[in-house]
C-alpha positions as CSV (number, residue, x, y, z in Angstrom):
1,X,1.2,14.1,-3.7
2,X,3.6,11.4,-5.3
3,X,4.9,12.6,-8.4
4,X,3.0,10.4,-11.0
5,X,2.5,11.6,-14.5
6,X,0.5,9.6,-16.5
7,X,1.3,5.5,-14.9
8,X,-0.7,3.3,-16.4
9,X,-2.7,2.3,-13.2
10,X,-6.1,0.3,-13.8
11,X,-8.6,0.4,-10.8
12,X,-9.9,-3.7,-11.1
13,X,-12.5,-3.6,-8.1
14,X,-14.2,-1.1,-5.5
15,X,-13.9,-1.1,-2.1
16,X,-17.0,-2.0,0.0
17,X,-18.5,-2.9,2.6
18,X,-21.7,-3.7,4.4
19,X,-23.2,-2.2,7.9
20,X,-25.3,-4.0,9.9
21,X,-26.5,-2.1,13.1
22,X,-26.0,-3.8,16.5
23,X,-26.5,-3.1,20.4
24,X,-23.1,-1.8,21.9
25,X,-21.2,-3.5,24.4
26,X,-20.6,-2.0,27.7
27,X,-16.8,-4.2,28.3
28,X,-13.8,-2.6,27.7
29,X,-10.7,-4.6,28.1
30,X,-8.1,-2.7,26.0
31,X,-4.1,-1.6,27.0
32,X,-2.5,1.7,26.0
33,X,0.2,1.4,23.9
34,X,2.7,3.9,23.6
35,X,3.0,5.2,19.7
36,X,5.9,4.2,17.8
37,X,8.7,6.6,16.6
38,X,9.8,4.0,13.7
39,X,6.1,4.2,12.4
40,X,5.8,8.2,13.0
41,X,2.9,8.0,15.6
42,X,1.6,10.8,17.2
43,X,0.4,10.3,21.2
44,X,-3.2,11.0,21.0
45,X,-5.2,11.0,24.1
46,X,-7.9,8.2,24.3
47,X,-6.0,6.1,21.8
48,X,-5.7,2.5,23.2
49,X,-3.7,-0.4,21.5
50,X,-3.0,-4.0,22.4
51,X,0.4,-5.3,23.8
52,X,2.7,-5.7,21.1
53,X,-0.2,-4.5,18.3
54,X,0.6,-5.6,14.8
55,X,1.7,-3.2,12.5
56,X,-2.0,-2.8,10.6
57,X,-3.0,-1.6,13.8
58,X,-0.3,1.2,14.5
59,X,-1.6,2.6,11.0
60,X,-4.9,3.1,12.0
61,X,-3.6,4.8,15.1
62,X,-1.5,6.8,12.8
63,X,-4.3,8.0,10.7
64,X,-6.7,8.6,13.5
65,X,-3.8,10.8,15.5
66,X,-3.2,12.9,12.3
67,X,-7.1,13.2,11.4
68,X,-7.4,14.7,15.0
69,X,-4.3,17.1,14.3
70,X,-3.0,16.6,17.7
71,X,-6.1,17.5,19.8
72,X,-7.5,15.0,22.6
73,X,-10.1,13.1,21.3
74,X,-13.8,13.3,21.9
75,X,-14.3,9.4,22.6
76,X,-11.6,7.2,24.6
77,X,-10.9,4.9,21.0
78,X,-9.8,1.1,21.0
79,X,-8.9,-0.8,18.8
80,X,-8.2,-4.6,19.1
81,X,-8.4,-8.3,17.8
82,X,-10.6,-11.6,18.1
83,X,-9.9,-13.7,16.4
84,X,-13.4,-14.8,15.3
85,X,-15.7,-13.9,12.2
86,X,-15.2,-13.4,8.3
87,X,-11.7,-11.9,7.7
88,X,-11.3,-8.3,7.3
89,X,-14.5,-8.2,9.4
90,X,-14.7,-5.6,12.2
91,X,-17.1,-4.2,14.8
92,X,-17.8,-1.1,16.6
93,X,-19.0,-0.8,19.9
94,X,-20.5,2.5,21.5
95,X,-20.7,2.9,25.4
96,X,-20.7,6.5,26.6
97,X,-17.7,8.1,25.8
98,X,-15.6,4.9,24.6
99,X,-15.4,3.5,21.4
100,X,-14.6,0.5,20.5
101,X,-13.2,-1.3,17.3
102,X,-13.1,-5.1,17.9
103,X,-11.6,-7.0,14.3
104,X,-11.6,-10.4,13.5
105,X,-8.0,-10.1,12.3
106,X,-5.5,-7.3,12.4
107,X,-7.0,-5.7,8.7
108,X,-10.3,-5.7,10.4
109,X,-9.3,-4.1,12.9
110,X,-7.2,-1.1,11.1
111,X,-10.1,-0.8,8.5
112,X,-12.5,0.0,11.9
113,X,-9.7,2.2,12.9
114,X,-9.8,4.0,9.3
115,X,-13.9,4.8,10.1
116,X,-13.0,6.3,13.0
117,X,-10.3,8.6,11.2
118,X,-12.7,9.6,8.3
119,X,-15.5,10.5,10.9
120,X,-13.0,12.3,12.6
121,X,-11.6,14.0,9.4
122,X,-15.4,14.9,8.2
123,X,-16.4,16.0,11.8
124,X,-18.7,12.6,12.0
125,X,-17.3,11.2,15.3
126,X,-20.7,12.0,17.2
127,X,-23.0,10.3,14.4
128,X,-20.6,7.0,14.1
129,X,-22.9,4.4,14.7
130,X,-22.4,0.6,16.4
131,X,-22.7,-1.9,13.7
132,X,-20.6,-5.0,12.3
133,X,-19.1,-4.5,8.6
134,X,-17.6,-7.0,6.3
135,X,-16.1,-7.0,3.1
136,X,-18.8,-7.4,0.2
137,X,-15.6,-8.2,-2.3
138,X,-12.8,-10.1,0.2
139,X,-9.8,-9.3,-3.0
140,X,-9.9,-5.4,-4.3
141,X,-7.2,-4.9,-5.9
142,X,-5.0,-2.6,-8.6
143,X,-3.3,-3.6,-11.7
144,X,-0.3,-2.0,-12.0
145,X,2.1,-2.0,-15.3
146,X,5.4,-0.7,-13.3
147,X,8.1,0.3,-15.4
148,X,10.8,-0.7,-13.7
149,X,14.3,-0.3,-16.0
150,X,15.4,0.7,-19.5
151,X,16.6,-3.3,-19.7
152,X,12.9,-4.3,-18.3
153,X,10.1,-2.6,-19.4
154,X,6.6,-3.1,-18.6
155,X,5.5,-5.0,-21.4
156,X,5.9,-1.9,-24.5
157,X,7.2,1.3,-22.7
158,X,7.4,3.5,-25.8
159,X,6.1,6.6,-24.3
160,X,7.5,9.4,-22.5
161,X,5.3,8.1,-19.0
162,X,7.0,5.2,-18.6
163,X,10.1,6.6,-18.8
164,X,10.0,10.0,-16.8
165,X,8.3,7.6,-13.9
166,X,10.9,5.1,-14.2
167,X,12.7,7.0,-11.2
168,X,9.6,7.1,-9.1
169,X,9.2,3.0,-8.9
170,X,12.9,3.6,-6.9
171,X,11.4,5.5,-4.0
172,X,10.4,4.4,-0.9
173,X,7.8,7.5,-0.3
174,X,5.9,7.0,-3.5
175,X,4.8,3.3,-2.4
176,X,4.3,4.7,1.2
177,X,2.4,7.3,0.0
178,X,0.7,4.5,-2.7
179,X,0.1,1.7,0.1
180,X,-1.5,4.8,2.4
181,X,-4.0,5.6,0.2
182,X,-4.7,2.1,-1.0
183,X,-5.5,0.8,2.9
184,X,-7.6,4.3,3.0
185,X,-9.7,3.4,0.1
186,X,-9.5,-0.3,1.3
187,X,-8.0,-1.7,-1.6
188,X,-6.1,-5.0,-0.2
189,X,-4.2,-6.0,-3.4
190,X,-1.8,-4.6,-5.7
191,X,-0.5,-6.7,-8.9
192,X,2.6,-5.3,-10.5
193,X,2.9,-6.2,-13.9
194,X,6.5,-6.5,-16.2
195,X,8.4,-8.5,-18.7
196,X,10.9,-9.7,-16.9
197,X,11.4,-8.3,-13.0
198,X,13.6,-10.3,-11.7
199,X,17.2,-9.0,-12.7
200,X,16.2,-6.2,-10.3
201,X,14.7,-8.2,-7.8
202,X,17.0,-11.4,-6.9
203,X,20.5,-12.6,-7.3
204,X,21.3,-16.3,-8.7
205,X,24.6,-17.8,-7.7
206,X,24.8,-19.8,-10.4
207,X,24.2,-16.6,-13.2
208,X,25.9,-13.7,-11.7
209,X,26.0,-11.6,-14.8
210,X,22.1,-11.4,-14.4
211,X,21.0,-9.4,-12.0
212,X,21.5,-5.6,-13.0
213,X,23.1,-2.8,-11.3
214,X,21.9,0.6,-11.4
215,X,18.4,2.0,-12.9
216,X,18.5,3.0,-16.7
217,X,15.6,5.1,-18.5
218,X,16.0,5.7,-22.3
219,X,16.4,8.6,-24.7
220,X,13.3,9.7,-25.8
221,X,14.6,9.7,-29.5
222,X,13.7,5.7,-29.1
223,X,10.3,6.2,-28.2
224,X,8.3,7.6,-31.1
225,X,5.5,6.9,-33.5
226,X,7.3,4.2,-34.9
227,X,7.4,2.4,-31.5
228,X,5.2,-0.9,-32.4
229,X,2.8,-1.7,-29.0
230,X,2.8,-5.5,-29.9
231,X,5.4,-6.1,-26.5
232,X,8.2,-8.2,-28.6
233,X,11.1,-7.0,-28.1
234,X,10.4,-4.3,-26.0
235,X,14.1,-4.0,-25.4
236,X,16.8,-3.7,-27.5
237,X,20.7,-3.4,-27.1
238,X,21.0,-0.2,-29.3
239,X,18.4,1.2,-26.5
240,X,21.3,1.8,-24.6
241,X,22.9,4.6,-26.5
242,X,22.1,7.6,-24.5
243,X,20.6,5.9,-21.9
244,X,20.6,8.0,-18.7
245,X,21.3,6.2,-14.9
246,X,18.6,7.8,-12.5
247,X,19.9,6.2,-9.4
248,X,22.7,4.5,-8.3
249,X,21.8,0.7,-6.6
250,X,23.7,-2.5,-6.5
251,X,21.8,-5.5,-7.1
252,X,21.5,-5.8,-2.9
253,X,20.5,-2.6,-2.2
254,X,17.8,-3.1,-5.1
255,X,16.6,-6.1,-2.6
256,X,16.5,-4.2,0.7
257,X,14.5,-2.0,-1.4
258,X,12.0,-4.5,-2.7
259,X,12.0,-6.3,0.5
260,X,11.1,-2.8,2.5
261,X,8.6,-1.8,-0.1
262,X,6.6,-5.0,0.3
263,X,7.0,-4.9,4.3
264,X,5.5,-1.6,3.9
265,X,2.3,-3.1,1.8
266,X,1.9,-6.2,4.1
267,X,1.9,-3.3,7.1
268,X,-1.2,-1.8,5.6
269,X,-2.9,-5.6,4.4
270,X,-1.9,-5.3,1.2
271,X,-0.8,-8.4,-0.7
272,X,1.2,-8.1,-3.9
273,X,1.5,-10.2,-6.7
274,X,4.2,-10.2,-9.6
275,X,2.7,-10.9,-13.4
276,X,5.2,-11.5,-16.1
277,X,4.5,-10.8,-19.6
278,X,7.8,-13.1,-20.7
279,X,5.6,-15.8,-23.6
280,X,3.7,-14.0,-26.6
């Protein structure tokens, strides 16, 4: 499980969705796809993907391939795309012993995909029925106060949370393991909020003192009682005494980072949104 203490993570909306029963089709017109190493996929027989399948898509086979632990499937599964309907929108087809996911975009598509793992996962398969789904809420989302630096808090870090998680933002498997079970539990949005994010994020030519180096968390001794929660001035210079680096990272390693992490969110249909707390 990723190694979260106490984040300050605030579930906005649930994820749902409607089911509306309809006759199956009896076309098939899907292409295996061999599973990709770079994504970790597991050959699974009766797993079929589209030519050149969008990355949404190769998660759902992920998750249906580790639901089924490696052993052929019951029903030969297919997922693919028209491009037709409400977005997110996805149906599934029953003929025999073929299944068939048909979404009107790729996050349609991977959420049919995800029914067909939980079924799988809960011993369902058998009792998954035909029917079209579509999103009842089309943004559900999580607000996320992420605690990126000593030098740029999350609006008042004062406790020791922020701090001992400060490390945790810097790895790639806690958002992998974060975007996973957001697509999972369907949640399509993910809103990161901090004073100031952007000395970790970008580099300006014109201000190259800026952008930071490294990732800093403070010595406890600052964060006390006495801490005020009103966000001004949530940093301070003196901070720095005792300050402890946690990982080494220039400024353009910090963007590979950022730029992987949000690759890894748009993979799953997940959109996220930076919020600045920088005017009081």
């Amino acid at each position: 499980m990723m190694q979260m203490k106490r984040l300050n993570i605030v579930l906005l909306l649930a994820s749902l969705f409607c089911d509306a029963s309809v006759s199956a089709s009896t076309s098939d017109q899907s292409e295996p796809a061999a599973a990709s190493k770079e994504l970790g996929l597991a050959p699974v027989a009766g797993v079929n993907l589209p030519p050149h399948a969008p990355p949404p898509l190769r998660f759902a086979a992920d998750e249906i391939a580790r639901a089924a632990g490696g052993k052929p499937l019951a029903v030969e599964v297919s997922l693919e795309i028209q491009s037709n309907g409400v977005p997110q929108s996805y149906r599934i087809e029953r003929t025999g012993a073929k299944l068939r996911i048909i979404g009107a975009d790729a996050a349609g598509a991977m959420y049919g995909g995800l029914d067909v793992a939980e079924a799988i996962r809960t011993g369902a398969l058998a009792d998954l029925p035909a029917g079209e789904h579509k999103p009842f809420i089309a943004q559900r989302g999580i607000k996320f106060n992420i605690p990126l630096d000593l030098r740029t808090p999350s609006y008042a870090d004062d406790g020791d949370s922020a701090q001992l998680n400060i490390p945790e933002m810097w790895s790639r498997d806690f958002w992998r393991e974060l975007f996973d079970e957001m697509a999972r539990d369907r949640f399509n949005e993910i809103s990161l909020w901090n004073d100031n994010p952007f000395p970790n994020l970008v580099k300006v030519p014109e201000f190259p003192d800026i952008a930071l180096n490294d990732v800093l968390r403070g010595n406890h001794r600052w964060f006390d009682g006495s801490f005020k929660h009103e966000g001004k001035r949530p940093f301070r210079p003196e901070m720095l005494e005792g300050a402890e680096v946690v990982k080494k990272l220039t400024i353009d390693e910090k963007i590979v980072f950022w730029r992987d992490v949000m690759q890894m969110a748009k993979d799953r249909g997940i959109d996220v949104y930076l919020f600045t707390w920088n005017a009081f």
